[in-house]
N, C-alpha and C positions, 0 to 999 in steps of 0.2 A: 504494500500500500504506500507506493511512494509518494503521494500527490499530498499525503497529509502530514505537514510539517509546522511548527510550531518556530521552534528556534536551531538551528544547526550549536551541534559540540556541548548541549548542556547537559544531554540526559545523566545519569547518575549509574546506569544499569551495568555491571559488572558480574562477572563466570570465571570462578575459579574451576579453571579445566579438569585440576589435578582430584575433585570431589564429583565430580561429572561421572555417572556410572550409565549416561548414554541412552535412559529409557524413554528419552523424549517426548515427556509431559509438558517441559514448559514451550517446545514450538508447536505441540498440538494446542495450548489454551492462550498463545500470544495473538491478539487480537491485527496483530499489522505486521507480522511475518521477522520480527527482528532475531529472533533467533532461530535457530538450521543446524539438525545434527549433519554431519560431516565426518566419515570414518570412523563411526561411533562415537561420536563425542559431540555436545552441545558445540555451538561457535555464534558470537554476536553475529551476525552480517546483514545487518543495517540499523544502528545505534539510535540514529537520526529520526527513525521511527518509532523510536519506545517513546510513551505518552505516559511512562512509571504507573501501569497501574497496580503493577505488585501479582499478576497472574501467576506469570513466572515460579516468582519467587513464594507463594503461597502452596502452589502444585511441586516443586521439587523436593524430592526427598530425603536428599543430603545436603540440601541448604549449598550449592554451590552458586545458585543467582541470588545477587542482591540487586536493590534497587532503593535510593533512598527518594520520594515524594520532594518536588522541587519546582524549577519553572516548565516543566513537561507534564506535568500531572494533570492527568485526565480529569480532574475536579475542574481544573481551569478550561478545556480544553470544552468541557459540555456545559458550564454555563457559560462562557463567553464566547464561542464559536455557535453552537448547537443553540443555543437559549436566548442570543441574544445580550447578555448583560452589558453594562459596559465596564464591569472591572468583577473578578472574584480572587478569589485567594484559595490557596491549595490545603489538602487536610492536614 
């Protein structure tokens, strides 16, 4: 889902490879395709599209994605894109 972009280089979301055991939960529940396993193994590959809403990192079972809530959080992203507002704040 490349077309939806908020800010380039602020996301927060980060995969420790090395806790990565490859069962690929979090690019099945990632809503804009940012992560992609690869030779068994999780890999970011499109950063720029995480919106942090924490699927990820909710669904993995060794806690190798984090994600900290920031200027890409999907709270911003649905009420002042989607809703209209003209300013919200992230959770």
């Amino acid at each position: 889902m490349r077309d939806m972009r908020y800010l380039s280089g602020v996301a927060s979301i980060s995969l420790d490879v090395r806790r990565c055991v490859g069962c690929g939960l979090c690019e099945a529940v990632c809503p804009h395709g940012v992560l992609a396993l690869t030779e068994g193994k999780a890999g970011i590959v499109d950063r720029d599209g995480c919106m942090e809403c924490g699927a990820c990192v909710t669904n993995c079972p060794t806690g190798a994605v984090a994600v900290t809530p920031g200027v890409g959080c999907a709270a911003y992203i649905l009420q002042v894109w989607l809703k209209g507002k003209a300013k919200a704040s992230c959770c």
